[in-house]
N, C-alpha and C positions, 0 to 999 in steps of 0.2 A: 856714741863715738863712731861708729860704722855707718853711722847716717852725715854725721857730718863729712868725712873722708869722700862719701859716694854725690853728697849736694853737689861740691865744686861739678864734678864730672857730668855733671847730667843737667847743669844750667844751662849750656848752649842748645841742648837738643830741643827737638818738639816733642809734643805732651805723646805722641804717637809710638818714638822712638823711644823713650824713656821709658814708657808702659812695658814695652817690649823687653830690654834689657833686664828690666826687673823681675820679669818672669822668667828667662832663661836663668838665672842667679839661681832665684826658688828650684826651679829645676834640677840645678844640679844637685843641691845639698838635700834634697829629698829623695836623691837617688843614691847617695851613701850612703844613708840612713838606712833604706830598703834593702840596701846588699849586706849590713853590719845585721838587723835583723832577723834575715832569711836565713843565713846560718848559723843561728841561735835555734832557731824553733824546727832547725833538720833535724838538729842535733838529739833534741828531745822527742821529735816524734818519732825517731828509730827507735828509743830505749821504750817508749810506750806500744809499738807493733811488737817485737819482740816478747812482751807482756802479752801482747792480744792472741801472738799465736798460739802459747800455752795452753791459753783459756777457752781458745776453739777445738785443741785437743782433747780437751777433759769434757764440752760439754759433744763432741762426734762419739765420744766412748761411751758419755750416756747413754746416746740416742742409740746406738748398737746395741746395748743392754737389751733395752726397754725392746726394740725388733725382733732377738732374740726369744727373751722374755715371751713377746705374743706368738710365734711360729710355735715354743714350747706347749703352749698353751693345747694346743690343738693337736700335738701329737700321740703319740701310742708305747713310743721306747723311753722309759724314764732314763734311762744310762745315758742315750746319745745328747735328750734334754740336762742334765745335768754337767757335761761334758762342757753344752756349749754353753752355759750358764757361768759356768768357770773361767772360760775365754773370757768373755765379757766383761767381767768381776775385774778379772787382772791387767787387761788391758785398759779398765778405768782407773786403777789403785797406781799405774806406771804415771798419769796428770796430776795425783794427787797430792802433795806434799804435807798436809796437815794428817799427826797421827789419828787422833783421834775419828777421822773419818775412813781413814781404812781398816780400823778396828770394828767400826760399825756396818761398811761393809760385809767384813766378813762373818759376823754374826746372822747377816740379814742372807747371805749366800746360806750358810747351814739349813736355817728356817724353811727356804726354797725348795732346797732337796728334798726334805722329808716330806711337805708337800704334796710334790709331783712324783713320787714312790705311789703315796695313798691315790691318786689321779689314776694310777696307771693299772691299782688294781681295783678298781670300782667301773674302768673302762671293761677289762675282760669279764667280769661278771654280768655285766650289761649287755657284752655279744654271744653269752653263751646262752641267755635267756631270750636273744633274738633269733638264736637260730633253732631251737624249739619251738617258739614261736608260731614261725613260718613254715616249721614242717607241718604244723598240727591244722595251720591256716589253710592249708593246701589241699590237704586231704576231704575239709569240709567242703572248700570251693569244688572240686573234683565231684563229690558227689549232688551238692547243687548242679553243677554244669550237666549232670545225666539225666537229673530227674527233669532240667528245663528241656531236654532235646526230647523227651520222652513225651511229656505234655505234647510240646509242638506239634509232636508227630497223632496225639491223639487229636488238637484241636486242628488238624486240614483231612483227617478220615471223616470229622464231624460236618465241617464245610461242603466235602465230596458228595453227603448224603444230604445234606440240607439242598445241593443245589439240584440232585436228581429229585426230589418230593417236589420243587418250583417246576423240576421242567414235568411233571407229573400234573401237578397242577391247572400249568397253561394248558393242559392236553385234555382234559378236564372241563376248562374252560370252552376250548374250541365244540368242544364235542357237544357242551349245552345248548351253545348258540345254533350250532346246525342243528341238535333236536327242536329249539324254539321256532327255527325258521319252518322245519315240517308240521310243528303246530298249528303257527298260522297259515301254512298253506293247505293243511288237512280243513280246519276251518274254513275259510272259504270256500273247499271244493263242494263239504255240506251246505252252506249256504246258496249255491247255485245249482246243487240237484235238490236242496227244499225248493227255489225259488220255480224250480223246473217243474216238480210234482201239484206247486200250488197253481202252475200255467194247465196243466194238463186237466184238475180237477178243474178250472175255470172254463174248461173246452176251447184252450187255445190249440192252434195247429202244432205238428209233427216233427216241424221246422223248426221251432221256436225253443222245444222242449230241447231238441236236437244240438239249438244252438247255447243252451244251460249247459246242456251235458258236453260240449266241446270246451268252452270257457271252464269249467271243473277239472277237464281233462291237462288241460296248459297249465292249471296251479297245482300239479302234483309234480310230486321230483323224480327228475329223469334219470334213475339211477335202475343197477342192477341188485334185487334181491339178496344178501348177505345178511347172517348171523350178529354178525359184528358193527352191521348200520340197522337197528332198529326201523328208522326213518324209512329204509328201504326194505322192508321185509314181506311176509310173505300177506298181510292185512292189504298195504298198499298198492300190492300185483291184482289181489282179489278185485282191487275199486280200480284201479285203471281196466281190469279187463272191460268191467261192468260195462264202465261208459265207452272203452271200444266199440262194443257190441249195438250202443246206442243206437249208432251210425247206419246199421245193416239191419235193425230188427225192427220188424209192422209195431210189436207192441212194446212199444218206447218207454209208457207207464210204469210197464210190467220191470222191464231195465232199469227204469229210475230209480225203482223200491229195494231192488237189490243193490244197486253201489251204493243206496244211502243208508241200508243195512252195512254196507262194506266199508261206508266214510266211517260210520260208528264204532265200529271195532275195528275202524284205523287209530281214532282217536283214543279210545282205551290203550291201545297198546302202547303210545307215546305218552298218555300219562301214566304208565307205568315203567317206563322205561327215563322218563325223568324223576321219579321219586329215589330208582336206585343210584342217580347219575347226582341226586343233590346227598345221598346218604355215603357216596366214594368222596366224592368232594371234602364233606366234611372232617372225615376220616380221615383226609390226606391234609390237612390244613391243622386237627391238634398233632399230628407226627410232626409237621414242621416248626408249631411251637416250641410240644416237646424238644426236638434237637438244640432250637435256637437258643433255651435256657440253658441245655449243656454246654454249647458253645461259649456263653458268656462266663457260666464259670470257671470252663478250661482255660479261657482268656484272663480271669483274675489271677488264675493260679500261675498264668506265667507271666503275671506283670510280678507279682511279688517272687517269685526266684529269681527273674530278671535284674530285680532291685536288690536283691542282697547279692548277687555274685558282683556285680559293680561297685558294692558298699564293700565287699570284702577283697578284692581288686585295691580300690582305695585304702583299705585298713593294712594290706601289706606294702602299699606304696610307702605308707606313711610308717610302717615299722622298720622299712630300709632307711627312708628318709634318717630315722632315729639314731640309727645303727651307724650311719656313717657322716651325722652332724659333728659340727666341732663343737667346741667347747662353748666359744660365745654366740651359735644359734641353739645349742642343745635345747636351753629352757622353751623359747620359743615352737623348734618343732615338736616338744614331750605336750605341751600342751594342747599342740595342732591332731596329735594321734590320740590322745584322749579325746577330746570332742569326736572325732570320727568313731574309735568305740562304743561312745556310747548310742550314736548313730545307727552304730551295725547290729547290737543286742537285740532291740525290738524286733527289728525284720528276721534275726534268726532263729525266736521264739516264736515267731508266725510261721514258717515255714520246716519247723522240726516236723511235724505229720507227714510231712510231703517228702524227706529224706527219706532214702531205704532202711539205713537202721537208727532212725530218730532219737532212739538211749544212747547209744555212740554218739550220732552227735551233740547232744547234751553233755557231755562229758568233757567233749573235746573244748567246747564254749567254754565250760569253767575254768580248764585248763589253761587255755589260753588267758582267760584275766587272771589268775597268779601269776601266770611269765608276766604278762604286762605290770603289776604290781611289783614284782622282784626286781623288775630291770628299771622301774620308774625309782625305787629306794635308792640303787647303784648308783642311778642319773643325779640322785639328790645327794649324795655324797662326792662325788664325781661334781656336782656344782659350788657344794662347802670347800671343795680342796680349789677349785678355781680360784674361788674367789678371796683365799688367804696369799695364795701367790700373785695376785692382782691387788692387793694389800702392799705386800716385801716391795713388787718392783715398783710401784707407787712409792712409797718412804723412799728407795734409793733414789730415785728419780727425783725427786721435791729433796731430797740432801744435795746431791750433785749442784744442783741447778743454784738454789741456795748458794753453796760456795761460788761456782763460775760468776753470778750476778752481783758480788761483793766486787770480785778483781777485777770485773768487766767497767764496771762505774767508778772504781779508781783511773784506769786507763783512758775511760773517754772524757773524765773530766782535764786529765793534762792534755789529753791531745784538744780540746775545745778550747781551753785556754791559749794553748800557744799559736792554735788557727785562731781565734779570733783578732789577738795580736796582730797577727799576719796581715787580716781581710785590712785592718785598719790600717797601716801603710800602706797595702795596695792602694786603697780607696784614696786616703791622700793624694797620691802621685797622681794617678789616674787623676784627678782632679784638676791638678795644676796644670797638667797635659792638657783637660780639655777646654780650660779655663784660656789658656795662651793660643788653644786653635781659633775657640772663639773670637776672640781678638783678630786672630790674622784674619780669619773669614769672614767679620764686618767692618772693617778698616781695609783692607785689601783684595781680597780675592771676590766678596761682593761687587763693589764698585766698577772695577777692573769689568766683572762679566758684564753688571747690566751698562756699561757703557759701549762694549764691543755687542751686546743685543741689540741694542738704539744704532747704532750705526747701518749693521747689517738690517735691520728694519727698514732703516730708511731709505735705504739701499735696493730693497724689497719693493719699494712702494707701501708701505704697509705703516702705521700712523697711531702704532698700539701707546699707551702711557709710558713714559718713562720711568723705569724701578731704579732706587739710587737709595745708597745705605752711607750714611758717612760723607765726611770730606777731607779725610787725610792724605797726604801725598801730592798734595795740587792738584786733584782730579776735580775740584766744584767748579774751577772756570771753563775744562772743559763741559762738564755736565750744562752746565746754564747754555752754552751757546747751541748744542743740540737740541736743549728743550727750545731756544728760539729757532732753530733750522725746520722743528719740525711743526711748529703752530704756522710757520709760511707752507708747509707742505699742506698741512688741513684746511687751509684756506683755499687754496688752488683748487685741494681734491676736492673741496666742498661745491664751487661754484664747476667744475665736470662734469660732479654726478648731478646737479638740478639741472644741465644744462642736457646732458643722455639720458634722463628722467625724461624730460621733455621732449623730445626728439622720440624718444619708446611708443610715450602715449598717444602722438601725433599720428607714429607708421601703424598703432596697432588702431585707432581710431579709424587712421584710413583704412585698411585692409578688411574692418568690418563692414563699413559703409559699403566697400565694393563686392563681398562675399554677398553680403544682402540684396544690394541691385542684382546682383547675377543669380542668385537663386534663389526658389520658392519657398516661401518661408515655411508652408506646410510638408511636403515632401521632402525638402531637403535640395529638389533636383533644380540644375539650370535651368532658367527662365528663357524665354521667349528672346529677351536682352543678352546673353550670352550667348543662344543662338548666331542671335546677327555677329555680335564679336567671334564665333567659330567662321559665321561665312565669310566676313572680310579676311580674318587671317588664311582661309581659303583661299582668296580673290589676289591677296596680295603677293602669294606664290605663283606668279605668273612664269616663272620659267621652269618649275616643276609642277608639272599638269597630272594629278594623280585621280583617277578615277574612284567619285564618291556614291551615295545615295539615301535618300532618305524615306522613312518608315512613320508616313504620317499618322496616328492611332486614335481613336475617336472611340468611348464608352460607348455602348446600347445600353436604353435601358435605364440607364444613369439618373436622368432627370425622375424617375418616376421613382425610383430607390432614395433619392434626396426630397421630394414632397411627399412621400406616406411614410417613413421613417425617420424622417428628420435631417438636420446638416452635421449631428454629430455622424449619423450612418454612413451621409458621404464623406466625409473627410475619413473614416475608415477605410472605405473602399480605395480609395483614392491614395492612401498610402502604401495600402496593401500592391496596388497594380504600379506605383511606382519601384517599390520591392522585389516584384516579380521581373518588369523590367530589367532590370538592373542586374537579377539575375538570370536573365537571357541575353543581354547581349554579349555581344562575338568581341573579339580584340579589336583595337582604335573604334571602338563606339563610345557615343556618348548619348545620355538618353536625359530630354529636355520636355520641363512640363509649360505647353504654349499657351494655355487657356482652362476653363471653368474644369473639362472631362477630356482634353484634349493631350497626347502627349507625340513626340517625335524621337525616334531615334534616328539620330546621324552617323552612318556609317562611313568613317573613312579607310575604307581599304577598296580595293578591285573585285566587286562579291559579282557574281553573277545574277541574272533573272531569277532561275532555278534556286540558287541558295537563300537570294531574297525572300521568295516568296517561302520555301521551307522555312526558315526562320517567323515568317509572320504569322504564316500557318500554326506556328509550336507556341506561339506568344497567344494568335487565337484561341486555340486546344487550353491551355493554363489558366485564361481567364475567364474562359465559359464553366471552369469548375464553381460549385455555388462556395456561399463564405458566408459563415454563422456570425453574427453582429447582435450579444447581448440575446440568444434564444432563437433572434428570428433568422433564416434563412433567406439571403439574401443574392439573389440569381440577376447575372449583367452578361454582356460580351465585350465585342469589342471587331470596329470594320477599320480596316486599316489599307491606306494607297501608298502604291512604291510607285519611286520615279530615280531611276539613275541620271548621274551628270553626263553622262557618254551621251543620254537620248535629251540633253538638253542645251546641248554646246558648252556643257561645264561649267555652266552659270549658275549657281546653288541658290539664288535667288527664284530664276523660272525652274530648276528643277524642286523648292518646294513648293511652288504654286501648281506643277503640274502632282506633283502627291497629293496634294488637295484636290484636284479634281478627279484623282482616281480614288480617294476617300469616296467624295462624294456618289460617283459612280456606281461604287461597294454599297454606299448604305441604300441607294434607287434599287440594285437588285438585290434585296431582301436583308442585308447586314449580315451579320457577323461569318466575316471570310475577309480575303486577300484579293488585291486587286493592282494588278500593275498597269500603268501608264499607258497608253497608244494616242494617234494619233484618230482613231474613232472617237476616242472620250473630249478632243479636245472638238470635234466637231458636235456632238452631243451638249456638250457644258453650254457652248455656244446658242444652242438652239433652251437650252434650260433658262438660262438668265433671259434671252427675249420672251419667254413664256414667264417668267418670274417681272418682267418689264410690262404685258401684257396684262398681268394680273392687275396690277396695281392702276393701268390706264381703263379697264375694264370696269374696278371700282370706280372710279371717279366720271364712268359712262354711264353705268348701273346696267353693264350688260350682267349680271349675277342674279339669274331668276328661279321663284320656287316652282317645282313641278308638285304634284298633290297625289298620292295614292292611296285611296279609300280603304279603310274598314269595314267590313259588315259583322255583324252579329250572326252567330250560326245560326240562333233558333230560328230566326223570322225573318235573315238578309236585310234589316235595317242598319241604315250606317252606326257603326261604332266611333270613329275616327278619322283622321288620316294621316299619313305620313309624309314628311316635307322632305325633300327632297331637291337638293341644289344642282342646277344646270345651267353651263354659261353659254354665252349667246355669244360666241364669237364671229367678228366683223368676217372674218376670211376662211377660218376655220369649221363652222358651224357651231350646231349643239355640241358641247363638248361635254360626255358625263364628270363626273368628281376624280378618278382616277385618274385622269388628263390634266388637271392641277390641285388636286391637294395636296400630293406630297410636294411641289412647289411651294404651295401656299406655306405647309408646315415649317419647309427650311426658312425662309423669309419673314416668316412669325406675321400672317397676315390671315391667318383663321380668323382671329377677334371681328378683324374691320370686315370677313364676308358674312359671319354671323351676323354681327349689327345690320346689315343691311338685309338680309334674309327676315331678321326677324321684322321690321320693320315694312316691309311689303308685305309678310305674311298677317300682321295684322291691320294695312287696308284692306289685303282682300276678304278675309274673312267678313270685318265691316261692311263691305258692298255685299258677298253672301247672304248678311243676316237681313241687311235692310231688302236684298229682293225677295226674303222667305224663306233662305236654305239657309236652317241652322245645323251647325259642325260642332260635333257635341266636344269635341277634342282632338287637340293639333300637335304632332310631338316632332320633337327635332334631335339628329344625333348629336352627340357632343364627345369629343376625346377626351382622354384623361386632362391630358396639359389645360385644356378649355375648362374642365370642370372645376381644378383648382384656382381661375382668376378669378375676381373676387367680382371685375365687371360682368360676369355672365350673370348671378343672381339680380344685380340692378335691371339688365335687358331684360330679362324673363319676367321680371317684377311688372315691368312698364307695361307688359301686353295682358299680364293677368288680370281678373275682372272687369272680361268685357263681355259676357258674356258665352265663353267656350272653355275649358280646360285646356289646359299649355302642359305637356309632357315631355320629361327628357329621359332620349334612351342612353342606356348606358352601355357600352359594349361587355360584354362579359368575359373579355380578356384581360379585363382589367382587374388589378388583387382586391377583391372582396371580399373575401373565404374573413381577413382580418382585419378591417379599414382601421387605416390610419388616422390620428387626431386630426389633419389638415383634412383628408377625406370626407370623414365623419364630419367633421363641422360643415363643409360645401354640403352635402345630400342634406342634412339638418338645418341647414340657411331655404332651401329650396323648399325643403317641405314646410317650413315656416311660413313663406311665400308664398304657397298654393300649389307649387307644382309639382307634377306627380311625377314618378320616380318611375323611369321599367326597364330592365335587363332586356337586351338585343341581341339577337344568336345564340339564346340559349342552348346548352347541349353541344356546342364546335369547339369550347375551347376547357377552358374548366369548371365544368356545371358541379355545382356541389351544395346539395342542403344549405350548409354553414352562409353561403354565398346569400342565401334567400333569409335567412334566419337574420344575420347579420345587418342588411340593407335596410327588410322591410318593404321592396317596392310593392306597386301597386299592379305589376303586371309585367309576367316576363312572355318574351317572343320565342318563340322555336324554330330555332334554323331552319332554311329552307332545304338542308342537306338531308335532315334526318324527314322531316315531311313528304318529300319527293318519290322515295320507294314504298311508303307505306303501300300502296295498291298489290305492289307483287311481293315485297317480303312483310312474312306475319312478325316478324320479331320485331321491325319498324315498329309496326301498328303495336306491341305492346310496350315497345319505349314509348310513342306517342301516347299512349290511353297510360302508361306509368307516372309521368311527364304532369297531364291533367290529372289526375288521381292529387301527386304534391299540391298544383296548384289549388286543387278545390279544399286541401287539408289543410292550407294555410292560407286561405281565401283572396288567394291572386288569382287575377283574370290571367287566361292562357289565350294569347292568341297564336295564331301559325299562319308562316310567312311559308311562298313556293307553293299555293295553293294554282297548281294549271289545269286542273281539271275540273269537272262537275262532280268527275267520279272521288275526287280527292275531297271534295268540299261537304260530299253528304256522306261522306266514310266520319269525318271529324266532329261534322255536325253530330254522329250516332254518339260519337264517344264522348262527348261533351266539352267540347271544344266550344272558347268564350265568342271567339275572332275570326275569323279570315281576313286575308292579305294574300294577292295574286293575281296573275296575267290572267286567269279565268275569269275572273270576276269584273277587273279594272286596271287599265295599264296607267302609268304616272301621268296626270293630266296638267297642262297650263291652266289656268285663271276660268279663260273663256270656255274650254272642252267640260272644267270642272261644272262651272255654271249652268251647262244642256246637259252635262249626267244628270246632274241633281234635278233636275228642272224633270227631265224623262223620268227618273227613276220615283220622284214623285207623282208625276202624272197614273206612273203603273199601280204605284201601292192605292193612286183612288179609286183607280180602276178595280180593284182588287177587291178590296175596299166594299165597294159598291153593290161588286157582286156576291160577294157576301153576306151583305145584308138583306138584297132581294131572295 
């Protein structure tokens, strides 16, 4: 009926708004409902509290009982327990409304009383036997406590004597060792007047006897006569006078016969004086036993007094304990004080002797366990009457409780009923309530948000999905046309970001491309390339002219640290000195690596000469420190030229070409230092490059000729060898030694091409040599490190070997040997493969060391001409040189020595065994033709020689 009425009304609506309507409807008539309810179930649940508080009454009055009850427990005045037991009683009987249980209360109250009557007189019988007790307990302990202080005091008089018999003893002891030692000195002194009497009978001299009898006289002790020193008495006055007298008297024999009469009955009287000193000893050693067993006993005797006055201590703790327990620990501590009793018995039947009147305290013992028995029976009635009134208020308690839990479970069943009632229209309503939110909040209030989120998204720039609940209210036409506003938005944003995706990878592309041109990929530091890009940007501030310079920096050393160590070594170093770098330079610096070992720093600011060079000075200073690479120790410097723009016309192009050439300048005089710029170096550089021009027209003249300086042999001045020796032939300049351009040669890397051609003349001429009769037993040539690692020097060397002569190459001995390098090691072991023999050059000038010789293996080392030179006036020379030969003949290298100028130097080495000579005494360095009339002469003389020696 109520549905048809409500159709017509609800046909025009939408299914949205009809929803709606219908649930406000529900709504309200489940909210009459809830109010006609709620004041039904008030109703009832006041008349059921009202119930409850009765029965919280009745069961609080138990519970005071039952408190009461226990405080009684444990008290001492039955009247006051009683008193409050009554309270109790009646203040539960005022809840109670059923007769029958206040009839049975008060039967169970009578019960109580009489009870705790019997309680109260079981308690006073129980203290009047504790305090007998403890009189009698006291009197014992008292006389324990005197007989222990009495002991005490006997066992420290016993200690007192025990420790004077030890110090008797030690006194004892000392006293035997000094008579032992006059034993054996009496001994002796006989010993040496027998040894004297048997000289005299032998018919030796006067003297001799003399000097027995003084030797006898020194082993006797040098003490004064005394009673009380045996050792020193009136036996051993007699034997020292004797041999006194030795000294002054013709017949010595006659002397001798009486102290050795007087050594005798010296020595009787020490062994008699040690038989009484071991019969005191002994004497004094059973007194100390003796003591020491009284001692121990005194000491038993007062560990056991000690032990019952502590056991009896504890037995009246534990009778107080008894006396003023309550009722529910009584049993507990009666039985805790029995155990200790019987504890204490034994020990005070051990020590009744030891009491002063021991029958007394035996008595008093017995006495005592009656009191304890008497008062233990009290206790056990005293625990019967407990436990009857722990009975009563148990029953009242379990009655009470009994009734309250009957009316208490009527009460909560009506009041659970009519809450439950309750919860269920709550639950209803709340229901419908949540049921109509839901509705609005997915038909309305969803929709609504996530449409104004899409907007403001889109608004955002921001392109997130669309959340959309529903389509009630006309909100779908809009929704639709946002989800298309926003698929043209992700198309646009799409083709943006592949288009600044693209453009990213492009700038970041470049920007490495160009970081990597400009810097060094190992170090990290600007390049040589970035360089030039700092100097244009220089160049192209032509109207602000600011005063630069640069710090051009060049390794020592370097190249020889990357061929015997390897190029992981250098790329260490190398990182390392761009590090250091970097942390020296000054503000507006930039520090740039140009080359292999080369690096620059460009200073732009206004520094001065003075700061300049302090700065490259402190860069020198940090890089001469050595640097551990992987074990080995690894030692470089560093030559470095300044050149400011002010001294260049501010051309940063000529000002780093003139730091180059004050580089170069630095490494000509000696490397590792500072060297700034002048206009000397630019005249010098000048003059280097037409000598480095020179060199090269020189080669291709073959003005590069060998000079030849002779070896002889010490023993017999026949040739050993010789040494080759390069000299150029210059057109204008003359002979020019090797210090005049090899360090040219070296910069320009044109060693190789003078080698080749040295070698190469030196073995035509040897050829022409041999073919006129003069054979050259062996020909050696220096070689530098950098030469020794090209791989063409073994091919040259190879060519001239087996022509007859020995081909040797010296090696400087500044070079690291001590350790050779793989690359090292294999060049020396190519060579010797080859034929050619191997020898150390300057030995002893720079790092001579075993290891060096050990390591190599050469065939022959040379000995500076520094340390040969003073051998004639300092001897210590002459024993480094004769030290020097010693090694070599130990490890069977020839020694030769170079700086041989004299004849006197040449037969000095000759002595010591010197292999070689080598010197301006002997032969100065010859051309081809001077070499061909030595040899020619100096053969002539040896036929000469020769000759006449065989005639």
């Amino acid at each position: 009926m109520a549905t048809e009425k409500i159709a017509p009304f609800l046909k025009d609506k939408d299914p949205f708004t009809a929803v709606f309507l219908l649930v406000l409807a529900g709504l309200g008539v489940a909210f009459m409902v809830a109010i006609g309810w709620g004041w039904y179930a008030l109703s009832a649940i006041d008349r059921s509290i009202q119930v409850w508080n009765n029965l919280d009454y009745v069961h609080s009055a138990a519970d005071a009982l039952e408190a009461e009850a226990t405080v009684l427990q444990a008290g001492t005045q039955a009247d006051a327990e009683i008193a409050g037991l009554d309270i109790g009683i009646t203040e539960l009987s005022r809840w109670v409304e059923t007769r029958s249980l206040s009839v049975d209360l008060a039967k169970r109250s009578e019960a109580v009383r009489m009870h705790l009557v019997s309680l109260d007189d079981a308690q006073k019988r129980s203290a009047a036997a504790v305090d007998a007790f403890e009189e009698n307990l006291s009197g014992i302990i008292s006389a324990a406590s005197f007989a222990l202080s009495k002991k005490r005091a006997d066992m420290d008089d016993l200690s007192a004597q025990e420790a004077r018999l030890i110090q008797q003893e030690a006194e004892q002891s000392a006293a035997k060792e000094r008579l032992y030692d006059s034993v054996l000195r009496a001994q002796r002194a006989e010993r040496q007047i027998s040894a004297g009497l048997r000289m005299g009978a032998l018919g030796n001299s006067d003297e001799m006897l003399r000097s027995s009898a003084a030797r006898a006289l020194a082993d006797l002790p040098d003490c004064i006569p005394e009673p009380a020193k045996p050792q020193c008495g009136a036996s051993p006055a007699r034997l020292k006078a004797a041999l006194q007298q030795v000294a002054h008297s013709e017949d010595v024999a006659a002397i001798l016969r009486m102290a050795y009469t007087a050594a005798t009955a010296y020595q009787r009287a020490l062994a008699n004086d040690r038989e009484v000193l071991h019969l005191e000893a002994a004497t004094t050693q059973r007194a100390i036993t003796a003591q020491r067993i009284a001692l121990v006993q005194i000491q038993n005797e007062v560990e056991r007094l000690s032990r019952f006055v502590t056991l009896s201590n504890t037995l009246r703790r534990s009778a107080i304990e008894v006396e003023a327990a309550s009722l529910s620990d009584l049993d507990m501590v009666t039985t805790r004080a029995r155990v200790t009793l019987t504890r204490f018995m034994a020990p005070a039947r051990a020590i009744r002797p030891l009491l002063p009147d021991n029958g007394k305290g035996a008595a008093s013992l017995i006495f005592l366990s009656d009191l304890l028995d008497r008062r233990w029976k009290s206790i056990g009635d005293a625990l019967v009457a407990r436990l009857e009134i722990e009975r009563e208020i148990v029953a009242i308690k379990d009655r009470t409780e009994a009734a309250v839990e009957v009316a208490r479970d009527q009460a909560v069943t009506a009041i659970s009923t009519i809450t439950s009632a309750g919860v269920a229209v709550t639950l209803a309503l709340f229901t419908a309530v949540g049921f109509a939110a839901q509705i609005l909040r997915r038909y309305v209030v969803m929709p609504v948000r996530s449409l104004t989120q899409a907007i403001l998204s889109l608004a955002r720039g921001e392109r997130a999905e669309l959340a959309y609940f529903g389509g009630a209210l006309g909100l779908k036409a809009l929704r639709d046309a946002l989800i298309s506003l926003r698929e043209v938005f992700v198309e646009r944003d799409a083709l943006l970001s592949e288009t600044s995706a693209q453009k990213e990878a492009l700038e970041a592309a470049h920007d490495s491309i160009q970081y990597q041109a400009l810097h060094d990929a190992l170090t990290g530091l600007p390049n040589r390339r970035a360089l030039e890009t700092d100097m244009e940007a220089l160049t192209s501030n032509e109207g602000d002219e600011k005063d630069f310079a640069f710090l051009h920096i060049d390794l020592d050393r370097f190249k020889e640290i990357n061929d015997t160590l390897g190029h992981d070594a250098g790329d260490f170093i190398l990182r390392h000195v761009a590090k250091i770098l970097d942390e020296q330079k000054p503000d507006s610096t930039t520090v740039h690596r140009i080359g292999g070992d080369e690096f620059l720093l460009f200073v732009q600011s206004g520094a001065s000469s003075i700061d300049l060079v302090a700065l490259g000075q402190s860069i020198v200073t940090e890089l001469g420190c050595p640097v551990d690479f992987q074990g080995r120790v690894c030692r470089y410097g560093a030559s470095i030229g300044v050149a400011r723009g002010s001294d260049s016309a501010n051309d940063p192009h000529a000002a780093l070409m003139h730091a180059d050439v004050a580089l170069y300048e630095m490494k000509r005089a000696g490397r590792n230092g500072v060297r700034c710029f002048t206009d000397a170096m630019r005249v010098e550089i000048l003059r280097l490059r037409s000598t480095a021009d020179d060199i090269l027209r020189g080669l291709e003249e073959g003005e590069f000729v060998p000079f030849y300086q002779p070896q002889f042999r010490a023993g017999d001045r026949s040739l050993y060898g010789v040494e080759v020796l390069c000299r150029w032939q210059h057109p204008e300049r003359g002979l020019l030694p090797p210090s005049e351009f090899l360090p040219v040669a070296e910069e320009r890397n044109t060693i190789g091409e003078i080698d080749r051609s040295i070698f190469q003349i030196v073995a035509n001429d040897v050829d022409l040599l041999q073919a006129a009769g003069q054979r050259i037993p062996k020909v050696g040539f220096n070689v530098t490190q950098d030469r020794l690692m090209q791989h063409s020097l073994i091919e040259e060397l190879s060519a001239i070997t087996g022509k007859g002569f020995g081909v040797a190459v010296e090696l400087l001995e500044s070079m690291s040997l001590d350790e050779p390098s793989e690359n090292l090691r294999w060049a020396l072991d190519s060579l010797q493969e080859a034929g050619v023999l191997i020898e150390i050059d300057d030995f002893g000038s720079h790092r001579a060391s075993i290891a060096a010789l050990t390591a190599v293996s050469p065939d022959a080392m040379k000995i500076d001409r520094t340390i040969v030179m003073p051998i004639l006036e300092k001897p210590t020379q002459r024993e480094l040189v004769r030290a020097i030969i010693g090694i070599g003949d130990t490890l069977g290298i020839d020694v030769v020595a170079e700086g041989v100028e004299t004849e006197k130097h040449a037969e000095q080495l000759a002595d010591m065994g010197c292999t070689a000579l080598q010197g301006y005494a002997l032969s100065h360095p010859l051309p081809l033709d001077a070499l061909h009339t030595f040899l020619a002469e100096m053969a002539g003389k040896t036929a000469v020689s020769n000759k006449a020696k065989a005639s």
